[in-house]
N, C-alpha and C positions, 0 to 999 in steps of 0.2 A: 483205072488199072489197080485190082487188088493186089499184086505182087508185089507193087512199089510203095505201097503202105506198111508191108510187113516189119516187125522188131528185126533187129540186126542177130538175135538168136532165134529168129523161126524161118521156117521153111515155107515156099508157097505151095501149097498140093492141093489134088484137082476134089474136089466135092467126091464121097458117094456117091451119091445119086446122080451125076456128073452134069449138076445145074451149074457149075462154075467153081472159080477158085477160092483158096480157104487157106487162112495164115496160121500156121501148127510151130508150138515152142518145140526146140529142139531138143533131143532125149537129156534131161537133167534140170530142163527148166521147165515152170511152172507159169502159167499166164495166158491172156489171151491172142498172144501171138502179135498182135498190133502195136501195142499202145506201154506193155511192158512184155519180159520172160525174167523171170528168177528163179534160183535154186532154191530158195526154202517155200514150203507151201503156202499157202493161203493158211491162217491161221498157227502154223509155226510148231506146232506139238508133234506131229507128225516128223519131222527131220531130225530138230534138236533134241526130241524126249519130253516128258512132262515136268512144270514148271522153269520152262526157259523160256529165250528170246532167242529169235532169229535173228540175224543180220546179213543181210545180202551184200557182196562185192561185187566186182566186174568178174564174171566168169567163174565164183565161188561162193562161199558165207562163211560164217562162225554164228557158234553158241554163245550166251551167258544164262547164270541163273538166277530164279528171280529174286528179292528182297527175299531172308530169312533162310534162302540156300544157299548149297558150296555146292561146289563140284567134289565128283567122288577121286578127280586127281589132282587136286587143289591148285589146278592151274586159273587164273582169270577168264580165259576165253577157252572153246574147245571146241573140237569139232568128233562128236559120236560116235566116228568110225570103229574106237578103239576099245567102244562099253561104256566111256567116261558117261553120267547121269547126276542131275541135279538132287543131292538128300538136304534134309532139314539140318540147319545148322546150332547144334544146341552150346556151342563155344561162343555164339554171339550174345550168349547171357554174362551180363558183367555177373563178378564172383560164384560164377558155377562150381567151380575146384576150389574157392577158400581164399586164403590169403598165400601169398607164397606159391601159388600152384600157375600151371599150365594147363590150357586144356586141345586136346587134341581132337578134331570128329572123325570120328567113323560111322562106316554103311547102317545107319538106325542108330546107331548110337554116338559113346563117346566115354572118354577116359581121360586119367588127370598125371600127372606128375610133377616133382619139385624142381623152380627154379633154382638156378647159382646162388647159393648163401642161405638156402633151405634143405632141411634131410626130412623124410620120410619117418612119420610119427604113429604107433598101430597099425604096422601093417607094410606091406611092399608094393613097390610103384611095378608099372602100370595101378590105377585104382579108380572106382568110380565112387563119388560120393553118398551115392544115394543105396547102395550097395554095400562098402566098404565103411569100416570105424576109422580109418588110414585118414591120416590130412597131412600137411606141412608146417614145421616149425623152424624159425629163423634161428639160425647156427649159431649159439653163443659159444666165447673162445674161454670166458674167466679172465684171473685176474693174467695180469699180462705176465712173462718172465720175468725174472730179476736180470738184471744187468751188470756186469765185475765194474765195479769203481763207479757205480756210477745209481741213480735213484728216478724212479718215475716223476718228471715233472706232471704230464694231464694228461690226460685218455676220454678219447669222445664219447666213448661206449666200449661195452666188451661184444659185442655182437658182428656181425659180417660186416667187412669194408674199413668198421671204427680202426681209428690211429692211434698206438699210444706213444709219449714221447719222451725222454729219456736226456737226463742233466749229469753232468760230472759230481762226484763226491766232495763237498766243501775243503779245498787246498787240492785239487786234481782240478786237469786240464782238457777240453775236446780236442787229440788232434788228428781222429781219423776217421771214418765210415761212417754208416747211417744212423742217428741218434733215433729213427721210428720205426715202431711195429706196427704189421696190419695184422686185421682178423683176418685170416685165409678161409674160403670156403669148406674146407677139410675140418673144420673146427681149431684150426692151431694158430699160435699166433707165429708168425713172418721172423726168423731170427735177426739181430742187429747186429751189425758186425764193427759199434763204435766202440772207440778205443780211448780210455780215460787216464792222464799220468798226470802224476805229484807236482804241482806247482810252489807248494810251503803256504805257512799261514798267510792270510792278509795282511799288506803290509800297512803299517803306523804311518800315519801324517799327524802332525801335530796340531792342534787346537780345531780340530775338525771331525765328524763322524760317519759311519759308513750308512746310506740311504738305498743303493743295493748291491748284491751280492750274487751273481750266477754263476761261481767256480771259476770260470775266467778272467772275468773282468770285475772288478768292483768302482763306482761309484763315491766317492768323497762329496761330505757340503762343511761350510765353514759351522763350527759351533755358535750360540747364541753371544753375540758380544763381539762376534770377527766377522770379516767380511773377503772373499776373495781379492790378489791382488792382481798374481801374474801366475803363469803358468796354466796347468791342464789337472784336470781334477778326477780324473781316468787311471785308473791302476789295470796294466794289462798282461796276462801270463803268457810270457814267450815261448819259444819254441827250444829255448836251451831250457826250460822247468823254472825261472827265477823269472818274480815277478817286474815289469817293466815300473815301479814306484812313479806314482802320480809328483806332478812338479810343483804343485798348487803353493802357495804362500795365503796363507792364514795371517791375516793384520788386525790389532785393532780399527775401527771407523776413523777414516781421516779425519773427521770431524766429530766431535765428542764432544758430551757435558756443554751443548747449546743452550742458551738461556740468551732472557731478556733483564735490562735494567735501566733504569731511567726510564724506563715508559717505551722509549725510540730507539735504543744500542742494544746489539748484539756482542756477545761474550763466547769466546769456546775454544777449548783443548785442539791443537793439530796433531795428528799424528804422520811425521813424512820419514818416508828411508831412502835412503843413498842419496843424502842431502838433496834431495828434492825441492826446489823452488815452488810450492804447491798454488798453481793457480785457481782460484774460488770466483770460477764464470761462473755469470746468470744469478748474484745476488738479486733474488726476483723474491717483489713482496708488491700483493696483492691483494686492493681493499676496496667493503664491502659497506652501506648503511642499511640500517634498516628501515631506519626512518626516510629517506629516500631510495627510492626504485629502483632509478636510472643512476646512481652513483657507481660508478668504476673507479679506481685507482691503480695503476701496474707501472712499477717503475725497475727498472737494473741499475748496478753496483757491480764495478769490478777490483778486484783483488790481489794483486801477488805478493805473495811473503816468506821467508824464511823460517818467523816465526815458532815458539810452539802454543804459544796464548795469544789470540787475536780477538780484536776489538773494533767494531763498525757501527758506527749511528749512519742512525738515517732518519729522513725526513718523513714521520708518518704523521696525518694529519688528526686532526682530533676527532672524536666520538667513533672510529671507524674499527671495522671489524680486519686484521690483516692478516693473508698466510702468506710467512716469510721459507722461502728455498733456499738456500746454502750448495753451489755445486762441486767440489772439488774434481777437476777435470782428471787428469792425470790418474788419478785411484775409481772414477768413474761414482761414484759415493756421492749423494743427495740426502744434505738432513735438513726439517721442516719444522717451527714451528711455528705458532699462533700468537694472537694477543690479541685484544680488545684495548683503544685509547680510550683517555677520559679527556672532559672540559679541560682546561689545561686552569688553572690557579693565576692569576687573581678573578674571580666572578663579576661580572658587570658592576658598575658603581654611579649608581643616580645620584643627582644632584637635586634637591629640590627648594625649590623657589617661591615664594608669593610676589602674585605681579596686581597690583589694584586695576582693573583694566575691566572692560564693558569686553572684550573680545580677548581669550585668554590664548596665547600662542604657544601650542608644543612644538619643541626643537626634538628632530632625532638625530643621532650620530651611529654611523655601523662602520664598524673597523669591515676593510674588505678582506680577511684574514678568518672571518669567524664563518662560522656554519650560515650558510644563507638557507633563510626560509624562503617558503613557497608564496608567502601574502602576508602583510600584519595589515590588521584591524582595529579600531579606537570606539572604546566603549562608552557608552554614559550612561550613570549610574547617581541616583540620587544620594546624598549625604545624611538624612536623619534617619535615624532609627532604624531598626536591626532587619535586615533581608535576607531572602532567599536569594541569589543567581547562579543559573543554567546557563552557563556561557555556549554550551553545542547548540540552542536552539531562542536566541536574542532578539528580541521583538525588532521590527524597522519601522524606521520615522518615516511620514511622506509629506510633502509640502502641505497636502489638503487637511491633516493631523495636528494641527498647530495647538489648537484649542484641545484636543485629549492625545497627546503622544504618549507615547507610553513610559513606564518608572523607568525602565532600563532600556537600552536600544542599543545598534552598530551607528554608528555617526559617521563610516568613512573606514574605505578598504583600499589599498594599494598595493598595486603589482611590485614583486622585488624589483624587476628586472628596472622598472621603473623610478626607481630609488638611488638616488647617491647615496654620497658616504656621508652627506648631510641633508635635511630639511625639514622647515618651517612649515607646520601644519597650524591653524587657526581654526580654535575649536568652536561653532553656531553662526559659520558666516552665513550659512542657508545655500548653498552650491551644492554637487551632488561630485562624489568622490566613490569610480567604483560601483558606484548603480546604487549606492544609499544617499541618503539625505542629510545632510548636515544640519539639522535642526537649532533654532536660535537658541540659547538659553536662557531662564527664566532671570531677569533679577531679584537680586535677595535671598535666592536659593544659593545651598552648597551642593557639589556634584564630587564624584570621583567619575577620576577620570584612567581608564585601563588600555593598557597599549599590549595588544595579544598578537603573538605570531604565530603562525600554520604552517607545518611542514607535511611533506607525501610520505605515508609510511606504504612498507609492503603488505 
């Protein structure tokens, strides 16, 4: 049955030549009556005009036009009825019109005029470029007003948009309206309607100086040699004209003229008010070797005194690098200084001895008190006649060397840790000490004998 195959917009009618039935779109649609019917044609230029698209809907369509056109009524979609046609769009050219400009199309053509915060330059808008000398120049305002009482602080620009901004006269106050101007479109600048009054000079704080200054408020820091105590360091111009005087108290350093003496005491000037009982937390002093790596030393001391000269030793140990801290709480005040110790006096003191003996015995003694080294080592060193020795690089003995050992050697190394604070070492027993050799000694010969300690430096 061909009638039950028909599109839902065609009609079934009977053939011409009246061989049979035949499926016809209905008046407005296009197609072959079966399979589709639409309103825009087959190919599309025919409905919408030239250089469009068609688009079909249910029981209507719409226009668009194609890349590089507009519509001639600058709507997105359209439908003909009305004349609307797709022209060439010459505003899709970036900078057609210049800088500053607009560009409008019209039917073949097209035309420019200035945007907000541009005026018309040779010539009068409407204008076409390529026609016209006419272009757009961006609005400048100059320099900005003057303001009563009061002085341009910045200004971004004098051009369209730019802001300038406006400070009270040095002893004048802000206390009302808008301290900015804009550039107006119109070329003018924006009136300010801020209001500047007399606050008086800056006031005086004593042993302190002014770090800033903006008409209302100033800024105090203490002078070289003071240090804040208590109060607020803010001077601020009130509403009655008189300035609100900063409270700050200016002191000398609670702590003053810190020095070292005796090597280990601390010495120094207090400065305390309204009988202050001045406590000196966190005496911290901290040391450092150079010759060892891994050396730390951090110890605290505490303090209260009434005092105005005060005096603290303390236990620093010797060769050591230390920064000492000083905290006085109460005033908030930290003074620092340094020192380097020395060996402390009296220097080691050897004794020495002849023993007639085929096996000569060195005794050591180490106060546990003194700098410990890393390793000591025992030399031997022949006794006649004049030598050379390179202690960084000492030949070693080995059992199998008995017959050529060599003038000078290591005989024996020992770990501190393995050391008391006394022992008897016995020097060619032929043992090995340390991973050297203890080589026997010759009889008849003289030897020196060297006892060297190693430490880690950084």
């Amino acid at each position: 049955d061909v009638c039950s195959t028909c599109h839902a917009n065609a009609t079934c009618d009977d053939k011409s030549d009246g061989s049979g039935k035949v499926c016809n779109c209905k008046y407005g649609f296009v197609g072959n009556g079966r399979t589709f019917c639409q309103e825009c044609q087959i190919g599309a230029n025919k409905i919408c005009g030239l250089h469009t698209t068609c688009h079909n809907t249910y029981g209507s369509y719409y226009c668009t036009c194609l890349a590089g056109y507009s519509p001639s009524n600058n709507m997105a979609v359209f439908i003909p009825n009305d004349g609307t046609h797709c022209q060439i769009d010459e505003c899709r050219i970036t900078g057609q019109c210049g800088e500053g400009a607009q560009c409008r199309n019209l039917n073949g053509s097209f035309d420019c005029s200035c945007q907000v915060g541009y005026k018309i330059h040779n010539g009068v808008e409407p204008f076409h470029p390529l026609r016209d000398k006419a272009s757009c120049k961006v609005v400048d305002c100059g320099q900005p007003a003057s303001v009563e009482d009061a002085m341009l602080l910045s200004a971004t620009g004098t051009t369209y948009g730019n802001v300038a901004t406006f400070i009270c006269d040095e002893g004048f106050v802000w206390r009302r309206g808008d301290n900015r101007s804009v550039c107006g479109a119109e070329g003018l600048w924006s009136k300010t309607n801020m209001v500047c009054e007399k606050c008086g000079p800056v006031p005086f704080l004593a042993n302190s100086e002014v770090v800033l200054h903006n008409r209302s408020v100033v800024i105090h820091r203490c002078m070289a040699g003071y240090h804040s105590w208590r109060g607020s360091n803010i001077s601020v111009c009130a509403s009655s004209r008189v300035w609100q005087k900063a409270t700050l108290r200016e002191i000398k350093p609670s702590i003053h003229h810190l020095l070292i003496f005796n090597e280990s005491c601390l010495r120094w000037k207090a400065e305390k008010y309204e009988e202050d009982t001045e406590v000196y937390k966190q005496v911290t002093y901290t040391g450092s070797r150079d010759y060892q790596r891994y050396f730390y030393d951090k110890r605290k001391k505490f303090l209260s005194s009434k005092a105005d000269r005060l005096e603290l030793c303390l236990s620093l140990l010797p060769v050591t690098n230390y920064s000492i801290a000083v905290t006085a709480t109460s005033a908030r005040f930290t003074a620092t200084i340094t020192i380097s110790t020395s060996l402390p006096p009296p220097g080691p003191v050897v004794y020495y001895r002849e023993f007639d003996t085929p096996l000569p015995v060195l005794s050591l003694w180490r106060s546990p008190n003194t700098l410990d080294p890393i390793l000591y080592q025992v030399f031997v060193l022949p006794g006649e006649g004049i030598m050379m020795f390179n202690c960084s690089c000492p030949a070693k003995a080995t059992p199998t060397s008995k017959v050529n050992s060599p003038a000078e050697y290591i005989t024996a190394q020992f770990d501190v840790h393995y050391v008391g604070t006394e022992m008897n070492f016995t020097i060619g027993d032929g043992l090995l000490y340390g991973g050297f050799y203890n080589a026997p000694l010759e009889s008849g010969k003289n030897y020196y004998i060297i006892l060297r300690t190693v430490s880690q430096w950084k």
